[in-house]
C-alpha positions in Angstrom: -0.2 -4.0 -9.4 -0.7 -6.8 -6.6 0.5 -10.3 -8.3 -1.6 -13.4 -7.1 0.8 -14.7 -4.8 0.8 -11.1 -2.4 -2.5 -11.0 -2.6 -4.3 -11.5 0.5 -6.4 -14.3 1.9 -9.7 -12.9 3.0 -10.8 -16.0 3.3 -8.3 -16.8 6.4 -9.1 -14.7 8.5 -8.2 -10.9 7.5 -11.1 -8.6 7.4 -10.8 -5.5 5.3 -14.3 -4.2 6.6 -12.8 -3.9 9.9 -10.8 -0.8 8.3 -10.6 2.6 6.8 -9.7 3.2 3.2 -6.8 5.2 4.8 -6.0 2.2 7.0 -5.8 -0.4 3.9 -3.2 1.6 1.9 -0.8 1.6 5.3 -1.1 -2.4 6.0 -0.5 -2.8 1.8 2.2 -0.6 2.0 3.4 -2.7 5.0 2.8 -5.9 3.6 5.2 -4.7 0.2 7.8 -3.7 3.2 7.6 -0.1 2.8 9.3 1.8 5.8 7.4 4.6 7.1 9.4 7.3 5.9 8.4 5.6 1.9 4.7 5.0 3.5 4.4 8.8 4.1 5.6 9.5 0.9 3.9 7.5 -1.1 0.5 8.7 0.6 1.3 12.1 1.0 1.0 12.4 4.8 3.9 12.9 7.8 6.0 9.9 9.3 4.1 11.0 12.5 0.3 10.4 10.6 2.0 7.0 9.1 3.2 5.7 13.2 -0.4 6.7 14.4 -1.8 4.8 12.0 0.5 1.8 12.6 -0.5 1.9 16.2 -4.1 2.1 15.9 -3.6 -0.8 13.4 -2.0 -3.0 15.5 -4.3 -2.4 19.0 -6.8 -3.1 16.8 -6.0 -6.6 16.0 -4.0 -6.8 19.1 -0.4 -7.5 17.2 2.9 -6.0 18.9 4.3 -5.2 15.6 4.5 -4.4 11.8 6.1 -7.7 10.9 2.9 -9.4 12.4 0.6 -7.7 10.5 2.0 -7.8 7.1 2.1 -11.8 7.7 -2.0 -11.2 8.6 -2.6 -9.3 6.0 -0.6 -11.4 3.3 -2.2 -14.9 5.0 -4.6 -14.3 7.2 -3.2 -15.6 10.1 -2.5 -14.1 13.4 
């Protein structure tokens, strides 16, 4: 369960239409500080699966790295 103050601010700026369902679960695991190895479990799917992801995340919103898009995700702000 997500408590109101991790919740993110859709109103800021992140767009959640802009991604898969797939995609979601991998920046909210992010954003909870999840390391890949506990993404992949947690989903299910190979370390490999959870860096592709990461990488099509980020060129996507044009971030160099996984700290920068938990802090989008969590605020909104680039």
């Amino acid at each position: 369960m997500e408590d109101a103050g991790a919740s993110p601010s859709h109103a800021s700026g992140f767009d959640p239409s802009a991604y898969t369902e797939r995609e979601l679960e991998i920046i909210e695991a992010i954003a909870e500080g999840l390391s890949n190895r506990q993404i992949a479990d947690k989903l299910y799917i190979s370390e490999g699966t959870v860096k592709n992801y990461i990488t099509t995340i980020l060129s996507k919103e044009g971030l160099s790295h996984r700290t920068a898009l938990a802090v989008y995700y969590l605020t909104g702000k680039k």
